[in-house]
Rosetta silent file (secondary structure, phi, psi, omega in degrees, C-alpha in Angstrom):
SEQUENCE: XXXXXXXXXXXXXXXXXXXXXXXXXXXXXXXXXXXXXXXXXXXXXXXXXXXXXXXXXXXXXXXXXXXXXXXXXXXXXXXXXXXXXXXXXXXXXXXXXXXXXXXXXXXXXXXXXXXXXXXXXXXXXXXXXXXXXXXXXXXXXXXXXXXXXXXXXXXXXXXXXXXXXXXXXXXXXXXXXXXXXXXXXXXXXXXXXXXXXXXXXXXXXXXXXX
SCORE:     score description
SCORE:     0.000 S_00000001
   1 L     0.000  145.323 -167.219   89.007  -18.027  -50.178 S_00000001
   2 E  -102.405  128.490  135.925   92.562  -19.284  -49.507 S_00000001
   3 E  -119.374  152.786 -178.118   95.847  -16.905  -49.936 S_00000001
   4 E  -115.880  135.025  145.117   99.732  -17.628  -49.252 S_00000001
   5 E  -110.991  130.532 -178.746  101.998  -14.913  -48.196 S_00000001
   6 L   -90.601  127.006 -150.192  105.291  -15.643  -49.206 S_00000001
   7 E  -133.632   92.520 -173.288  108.297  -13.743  -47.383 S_00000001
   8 E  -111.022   22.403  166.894  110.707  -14.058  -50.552 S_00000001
   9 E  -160.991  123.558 -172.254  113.278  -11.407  -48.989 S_00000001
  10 L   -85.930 -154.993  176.108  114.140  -10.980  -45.512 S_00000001
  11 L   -73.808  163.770   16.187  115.903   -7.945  -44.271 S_00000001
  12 L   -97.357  -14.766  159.518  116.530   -5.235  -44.316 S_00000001
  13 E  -122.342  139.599 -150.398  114.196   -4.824  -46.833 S_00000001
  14 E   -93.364  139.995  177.429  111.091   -7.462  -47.040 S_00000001
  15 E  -133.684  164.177 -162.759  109.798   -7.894  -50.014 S_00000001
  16 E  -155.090  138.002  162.768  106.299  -10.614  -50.497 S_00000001
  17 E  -143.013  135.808  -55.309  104.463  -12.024  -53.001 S_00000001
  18 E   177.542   88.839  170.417  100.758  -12.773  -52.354 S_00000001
  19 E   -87.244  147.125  150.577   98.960  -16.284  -54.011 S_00000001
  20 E   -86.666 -171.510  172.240   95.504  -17.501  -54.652 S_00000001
  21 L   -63.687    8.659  170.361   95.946  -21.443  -54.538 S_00000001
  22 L  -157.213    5.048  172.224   96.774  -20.807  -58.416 S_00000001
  23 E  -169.116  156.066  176.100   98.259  -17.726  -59.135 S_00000001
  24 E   -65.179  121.666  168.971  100.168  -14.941  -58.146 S_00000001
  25 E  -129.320  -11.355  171.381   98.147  -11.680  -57.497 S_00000001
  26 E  -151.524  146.756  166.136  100.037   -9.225  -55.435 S_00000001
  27 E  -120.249  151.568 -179.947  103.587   -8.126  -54.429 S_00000001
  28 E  -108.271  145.017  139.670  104.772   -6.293  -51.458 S_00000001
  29 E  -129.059  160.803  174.709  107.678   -4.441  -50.453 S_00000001
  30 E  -158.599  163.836  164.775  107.932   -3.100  -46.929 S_00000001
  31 E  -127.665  146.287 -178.792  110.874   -1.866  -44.310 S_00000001
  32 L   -80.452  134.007  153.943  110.240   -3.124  -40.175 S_00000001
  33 L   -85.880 -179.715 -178.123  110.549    0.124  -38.253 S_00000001
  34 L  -150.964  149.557  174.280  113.164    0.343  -35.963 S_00000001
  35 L   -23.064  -27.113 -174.800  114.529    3.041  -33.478 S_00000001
  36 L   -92.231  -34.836 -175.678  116.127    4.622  -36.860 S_00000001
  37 L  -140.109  158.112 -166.609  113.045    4.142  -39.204 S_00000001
  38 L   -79.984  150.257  158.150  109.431    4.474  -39.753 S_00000001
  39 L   -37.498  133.596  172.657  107.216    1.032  -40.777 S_00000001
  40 E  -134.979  143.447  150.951  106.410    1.164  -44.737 S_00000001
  41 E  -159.711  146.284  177.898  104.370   -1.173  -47.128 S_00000001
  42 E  -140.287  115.870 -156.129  103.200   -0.793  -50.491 S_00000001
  43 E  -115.601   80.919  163.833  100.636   -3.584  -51.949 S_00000001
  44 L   -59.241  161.723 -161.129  101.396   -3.500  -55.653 S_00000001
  45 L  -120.361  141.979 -166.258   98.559   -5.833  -58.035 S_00000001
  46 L   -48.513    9.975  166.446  101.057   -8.638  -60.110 S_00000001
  47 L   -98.722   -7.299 -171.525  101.304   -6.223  -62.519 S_00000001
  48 L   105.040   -8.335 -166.695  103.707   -3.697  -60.911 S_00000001
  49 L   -87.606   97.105 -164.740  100.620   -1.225  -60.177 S_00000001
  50 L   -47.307  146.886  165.444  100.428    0.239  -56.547 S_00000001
  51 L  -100.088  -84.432  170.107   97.160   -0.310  -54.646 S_00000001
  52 E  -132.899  151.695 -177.777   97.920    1.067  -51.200 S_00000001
  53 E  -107.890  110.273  172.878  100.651    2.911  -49.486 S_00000001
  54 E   -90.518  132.698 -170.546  100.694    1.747  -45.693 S_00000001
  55 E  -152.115   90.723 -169.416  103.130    4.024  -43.474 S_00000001
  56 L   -69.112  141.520  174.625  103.796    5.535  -39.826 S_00000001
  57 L  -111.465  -11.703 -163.417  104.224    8.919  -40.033 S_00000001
  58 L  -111.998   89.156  178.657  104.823   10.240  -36.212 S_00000001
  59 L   -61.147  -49.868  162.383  108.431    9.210  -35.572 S_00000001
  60 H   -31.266  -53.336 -168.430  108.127   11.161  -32.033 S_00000001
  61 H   -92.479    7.891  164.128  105.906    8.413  -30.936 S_00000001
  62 H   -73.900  -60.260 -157.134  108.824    5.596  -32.267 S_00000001
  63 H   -74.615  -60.431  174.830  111.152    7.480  -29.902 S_00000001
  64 H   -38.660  -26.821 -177.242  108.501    7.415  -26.776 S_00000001
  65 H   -61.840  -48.573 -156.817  108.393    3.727  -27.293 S_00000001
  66 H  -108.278   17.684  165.040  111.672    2.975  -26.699 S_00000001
  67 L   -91.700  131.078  176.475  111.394    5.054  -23.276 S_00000001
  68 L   -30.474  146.251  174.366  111.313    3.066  -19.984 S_00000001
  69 L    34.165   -9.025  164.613  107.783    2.214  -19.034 S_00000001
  70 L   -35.936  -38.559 -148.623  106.456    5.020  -21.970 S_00000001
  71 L  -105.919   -4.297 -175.393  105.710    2.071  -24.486 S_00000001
  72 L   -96.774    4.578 -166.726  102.625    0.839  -21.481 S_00000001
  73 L   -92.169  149.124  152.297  100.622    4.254  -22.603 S_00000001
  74 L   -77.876  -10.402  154.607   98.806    4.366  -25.712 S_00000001
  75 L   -64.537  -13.922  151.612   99.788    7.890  -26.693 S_00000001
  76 L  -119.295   54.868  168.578  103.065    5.942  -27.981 S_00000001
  77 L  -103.202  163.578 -176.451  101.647    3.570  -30.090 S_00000001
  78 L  -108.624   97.412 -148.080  102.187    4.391  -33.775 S_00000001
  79 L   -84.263  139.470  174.688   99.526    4.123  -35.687 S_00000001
  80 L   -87.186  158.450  174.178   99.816    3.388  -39.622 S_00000001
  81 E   -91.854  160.741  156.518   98.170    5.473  -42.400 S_00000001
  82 E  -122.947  148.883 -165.720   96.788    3.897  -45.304 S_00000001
  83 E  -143.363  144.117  156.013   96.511    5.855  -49.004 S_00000001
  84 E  -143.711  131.713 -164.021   95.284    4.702  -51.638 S_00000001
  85 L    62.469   35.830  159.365   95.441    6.960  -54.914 S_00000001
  86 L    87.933  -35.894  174.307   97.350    9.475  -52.633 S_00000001
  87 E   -44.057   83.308  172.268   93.920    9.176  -50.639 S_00000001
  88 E   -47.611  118.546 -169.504   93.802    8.676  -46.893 S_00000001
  89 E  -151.393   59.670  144.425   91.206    6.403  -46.569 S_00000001
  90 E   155.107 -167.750  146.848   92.200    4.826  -42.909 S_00000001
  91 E  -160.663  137.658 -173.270   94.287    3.725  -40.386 S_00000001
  92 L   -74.850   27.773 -114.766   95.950    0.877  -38.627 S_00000001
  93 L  -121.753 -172.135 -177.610   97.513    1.057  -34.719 S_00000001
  94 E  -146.811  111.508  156.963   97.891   -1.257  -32.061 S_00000001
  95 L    14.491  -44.961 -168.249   95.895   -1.476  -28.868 S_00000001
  96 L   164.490  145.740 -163.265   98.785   -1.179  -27.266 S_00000001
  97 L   -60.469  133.632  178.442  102.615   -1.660  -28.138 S_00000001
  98 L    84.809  -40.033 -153.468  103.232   -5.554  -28.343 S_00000001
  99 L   -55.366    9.720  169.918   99.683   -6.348  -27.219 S_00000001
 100 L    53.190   67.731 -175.399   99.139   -8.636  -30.354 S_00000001
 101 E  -177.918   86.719 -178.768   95.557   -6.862  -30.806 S_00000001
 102 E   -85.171  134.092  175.293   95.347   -4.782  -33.759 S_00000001
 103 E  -127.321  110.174 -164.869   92.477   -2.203  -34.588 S_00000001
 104 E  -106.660  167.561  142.437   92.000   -0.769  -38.256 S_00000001
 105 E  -125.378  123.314 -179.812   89.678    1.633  -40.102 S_00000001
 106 L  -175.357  124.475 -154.477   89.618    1.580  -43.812 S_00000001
 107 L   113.821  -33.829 -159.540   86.927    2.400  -45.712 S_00000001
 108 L    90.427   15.257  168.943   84.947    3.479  -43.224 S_00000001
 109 L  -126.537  136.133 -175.950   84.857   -0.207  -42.132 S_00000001
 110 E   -86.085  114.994  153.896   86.208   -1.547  -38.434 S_00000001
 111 E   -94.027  135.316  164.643   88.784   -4.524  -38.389 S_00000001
 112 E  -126.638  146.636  147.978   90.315   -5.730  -35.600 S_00000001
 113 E   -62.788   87.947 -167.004   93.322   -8.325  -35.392 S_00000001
 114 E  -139.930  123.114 -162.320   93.915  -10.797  -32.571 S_00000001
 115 L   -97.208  134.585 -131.778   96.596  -13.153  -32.463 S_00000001
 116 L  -103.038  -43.301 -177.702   95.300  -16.102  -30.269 S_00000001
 117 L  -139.772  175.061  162.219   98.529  -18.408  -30.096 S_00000001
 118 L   -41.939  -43.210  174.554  101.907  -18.292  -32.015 S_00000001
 119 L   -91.567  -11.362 -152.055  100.464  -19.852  -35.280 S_00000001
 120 E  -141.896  130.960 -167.961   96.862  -18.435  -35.299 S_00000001
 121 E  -124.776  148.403  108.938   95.618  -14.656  -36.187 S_00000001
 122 L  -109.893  148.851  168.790   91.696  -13.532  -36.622 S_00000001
 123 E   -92.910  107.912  173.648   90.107  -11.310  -38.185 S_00000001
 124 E  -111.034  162.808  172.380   87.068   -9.716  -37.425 S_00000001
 125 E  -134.183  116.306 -163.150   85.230   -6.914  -39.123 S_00000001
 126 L    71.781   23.122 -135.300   82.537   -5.374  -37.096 S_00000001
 127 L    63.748   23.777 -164.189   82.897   -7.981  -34.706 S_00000001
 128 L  -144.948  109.417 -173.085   82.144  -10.663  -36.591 S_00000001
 129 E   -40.884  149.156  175.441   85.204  -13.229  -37.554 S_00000001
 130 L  -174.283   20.522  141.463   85.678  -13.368  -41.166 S_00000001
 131 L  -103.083  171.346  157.111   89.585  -14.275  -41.465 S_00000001
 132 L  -167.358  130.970  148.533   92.554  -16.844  -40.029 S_00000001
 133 E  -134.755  138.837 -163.175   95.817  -16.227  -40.827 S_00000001
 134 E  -133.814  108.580 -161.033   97.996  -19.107  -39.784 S_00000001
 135 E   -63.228  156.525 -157.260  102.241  -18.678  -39.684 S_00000001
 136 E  -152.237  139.363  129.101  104.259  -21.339  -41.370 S_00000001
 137 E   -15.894  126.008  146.555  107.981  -22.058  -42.097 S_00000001
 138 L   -90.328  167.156  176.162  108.991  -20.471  -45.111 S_00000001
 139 L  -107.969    7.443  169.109  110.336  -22.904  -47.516 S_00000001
 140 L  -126.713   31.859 -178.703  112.936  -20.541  -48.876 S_00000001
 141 L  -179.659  170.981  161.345  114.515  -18.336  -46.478 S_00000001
 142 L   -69.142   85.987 -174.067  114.560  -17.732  -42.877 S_00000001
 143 L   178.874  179.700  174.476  111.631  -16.691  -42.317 S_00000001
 144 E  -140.779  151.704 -141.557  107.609  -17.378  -42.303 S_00000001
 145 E  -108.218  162.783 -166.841  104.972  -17.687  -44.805 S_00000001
 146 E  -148.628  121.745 -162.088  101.771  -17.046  -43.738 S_00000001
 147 E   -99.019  136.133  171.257   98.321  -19.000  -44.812 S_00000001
 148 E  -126.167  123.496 -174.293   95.162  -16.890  -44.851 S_00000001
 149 E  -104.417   88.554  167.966   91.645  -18.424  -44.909 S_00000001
 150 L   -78.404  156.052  141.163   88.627  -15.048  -45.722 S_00000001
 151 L   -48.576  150.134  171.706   85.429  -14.552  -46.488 S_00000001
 152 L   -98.608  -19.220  166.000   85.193  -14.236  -50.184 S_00000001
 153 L   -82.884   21.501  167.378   83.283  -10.912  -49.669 S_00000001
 154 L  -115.642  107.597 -167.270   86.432   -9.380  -47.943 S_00000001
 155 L   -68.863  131.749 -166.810   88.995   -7.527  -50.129 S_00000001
 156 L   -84.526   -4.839  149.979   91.607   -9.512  -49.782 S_00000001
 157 L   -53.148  -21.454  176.494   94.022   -6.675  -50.724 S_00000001
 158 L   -59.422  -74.565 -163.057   92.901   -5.386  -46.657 S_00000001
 159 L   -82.834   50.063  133.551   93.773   -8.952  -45.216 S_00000001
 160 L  -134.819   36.230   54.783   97.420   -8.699  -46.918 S_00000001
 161 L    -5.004  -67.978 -179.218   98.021   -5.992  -45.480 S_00000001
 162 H   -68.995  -24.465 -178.821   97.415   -7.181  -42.303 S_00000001
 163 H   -65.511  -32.558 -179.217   99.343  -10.870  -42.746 S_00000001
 164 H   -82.772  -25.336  174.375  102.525   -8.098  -43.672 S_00000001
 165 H   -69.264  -52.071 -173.880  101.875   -6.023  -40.375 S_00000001
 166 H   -61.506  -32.915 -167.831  101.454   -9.133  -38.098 S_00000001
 167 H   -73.926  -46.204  162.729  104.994  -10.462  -39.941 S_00000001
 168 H   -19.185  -70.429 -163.159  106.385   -7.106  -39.119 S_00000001
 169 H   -96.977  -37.376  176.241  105.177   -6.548  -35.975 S_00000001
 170 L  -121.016   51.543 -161.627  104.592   -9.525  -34.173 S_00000001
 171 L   -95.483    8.080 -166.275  107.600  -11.804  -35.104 S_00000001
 172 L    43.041   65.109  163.377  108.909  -11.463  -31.794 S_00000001
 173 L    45.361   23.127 -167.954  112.135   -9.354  -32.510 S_00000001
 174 L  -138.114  149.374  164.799  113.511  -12.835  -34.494 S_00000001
 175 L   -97.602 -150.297 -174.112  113.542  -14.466  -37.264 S_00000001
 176 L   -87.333  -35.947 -161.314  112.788  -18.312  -37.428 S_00000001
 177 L  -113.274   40.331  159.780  116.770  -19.108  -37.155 S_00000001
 178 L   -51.944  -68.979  159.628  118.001  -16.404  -34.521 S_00000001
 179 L   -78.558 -160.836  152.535  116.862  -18.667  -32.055 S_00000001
 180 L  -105.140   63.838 -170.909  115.227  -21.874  -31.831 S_00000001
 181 L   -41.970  -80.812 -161.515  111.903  -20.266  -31.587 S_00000001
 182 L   -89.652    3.590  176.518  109.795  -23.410  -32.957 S_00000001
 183 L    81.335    7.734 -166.488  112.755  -26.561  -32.296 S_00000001
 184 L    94.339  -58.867 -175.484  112.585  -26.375  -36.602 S_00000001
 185 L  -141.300  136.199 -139.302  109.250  -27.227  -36.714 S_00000001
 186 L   -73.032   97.800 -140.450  105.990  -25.199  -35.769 S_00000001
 187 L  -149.362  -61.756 -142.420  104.888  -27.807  -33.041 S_00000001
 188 L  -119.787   60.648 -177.896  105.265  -26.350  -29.821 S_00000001
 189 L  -111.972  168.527 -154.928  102.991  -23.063  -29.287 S_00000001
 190 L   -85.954   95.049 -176.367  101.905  -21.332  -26.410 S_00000001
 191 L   -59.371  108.736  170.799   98.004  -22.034  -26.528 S_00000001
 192 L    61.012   58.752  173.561   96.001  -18.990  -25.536 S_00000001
 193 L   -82.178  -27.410  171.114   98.810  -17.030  -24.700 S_00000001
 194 L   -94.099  168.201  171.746   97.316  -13.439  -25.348 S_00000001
 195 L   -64.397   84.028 -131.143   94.746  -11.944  -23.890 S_00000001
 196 L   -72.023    6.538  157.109   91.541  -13.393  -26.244 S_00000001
 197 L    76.677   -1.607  177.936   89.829   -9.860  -25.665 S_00000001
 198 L    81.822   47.321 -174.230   86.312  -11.639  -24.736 S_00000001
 199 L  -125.121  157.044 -175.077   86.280  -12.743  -28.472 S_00000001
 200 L   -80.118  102.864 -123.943   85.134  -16.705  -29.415 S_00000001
 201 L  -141.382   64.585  176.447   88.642  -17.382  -30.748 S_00000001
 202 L   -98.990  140.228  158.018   88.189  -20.687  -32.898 S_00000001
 203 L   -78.987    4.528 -176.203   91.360  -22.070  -34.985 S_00000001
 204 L  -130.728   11.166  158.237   89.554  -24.783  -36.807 S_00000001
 205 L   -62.954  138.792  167.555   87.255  -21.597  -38.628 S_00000001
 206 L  -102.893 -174.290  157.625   86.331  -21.917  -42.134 S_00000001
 207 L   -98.171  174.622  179.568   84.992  -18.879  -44.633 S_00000001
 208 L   -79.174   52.139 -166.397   82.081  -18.211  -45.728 S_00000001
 209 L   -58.158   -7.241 -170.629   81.882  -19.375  -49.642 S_00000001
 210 L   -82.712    0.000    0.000   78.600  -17.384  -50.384 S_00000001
């Protein structure tokens, strides 16, 4: 299964809207936290109808973050909740602040998140790969679009969620034209720049079509 997230409002508030290769099926809004405010997303179905409300709630651990050497501990990473129907039914942190290595529960099922180079994300769910999400240019704004290749037995309401957390969270504090991040065009990334976590980390993975 294929999806595009689409980043069709930059800040300060992001708003997304969520393709198969032939139609529109979900919109986002979200706010980035920052020293002032907590992270938010809410993954509405093309109809206007929320699905889940993603959120940090522990502000206290916002403020530890932004203390010298504080932000290397893992009591002040900030983990998100996820509700759906008002329901807490997971949550979402990160290994460690920056460490581009995301760990979820939802459902009662384990995802983890591990971004391999600049363009290339996996997914795994029990340990077993079953995503790519791969960052793009947007072609209407400053900003970047994001391709995601699943499993077709993976709700793909889950994995957009996570393509809006990694855009969040691991844009490296820029958009594409604060700097010259990519020269214009996404060419020049740092190949097996994170730590790959002892996981088989391919970038030419397909899904699973069964």
């Amino acid at each position: 299964m294929k999806l595009i997230t689409q980043n069709i409002c930059d800040r300060p508030n992001y708003k997304y809207s969520i393709y198969t290769e032939t139609q529109l099926i979900y919109r986002v809004e979200a706010t980035k936290g920052t020293f002032a405010s907590l992270c938010k997303i809410i993954v509405y179905d093309k109809y206007g109808i929320e699905l889940y409300n993603v959120a940090q709630k522990n502000f206290n651990k916002i403020i530890l973050r932004l203390i010298p050497f504080m932000s290397f501990f893992k009591f002040s990473v900030c983990p998100f909740e996820v509700y759906k129907d008002d329901i807490r039914v997971g949550s979402i942190h990160e290994k460690s602040n920056g460490g581009c290595n995301i760990i979820a529960d939802i459902n009662g099922i384990n995802y983890e998140i591990i971004e391999q180079t600049e363009k290339y994300v996996h997914i795994f769910k029990e340990n077993e790969q079953v995503g790519l999400i791969e960052r793009i240019n947007s072609s209407i704004n400053n900003a970047y679009d994001y391709i995601i290749l699943l499993n077709k037995n993976i709700p793909s309401e889950i994995v957009t969620i996570f393509s809006i957390i990694v855009d969040l969270t691991w844009n490296y504090g820029c958009r594409r034209n604060d700097i010259n991040f990519y020269n214009g065009i996404k060419t020049n990334y740092h190949e097996k720049r994170w730590n790959l976590q002892g996981k088989n980390l391919n970038k030419n993975w397909t899904p699973k079509e069964e």
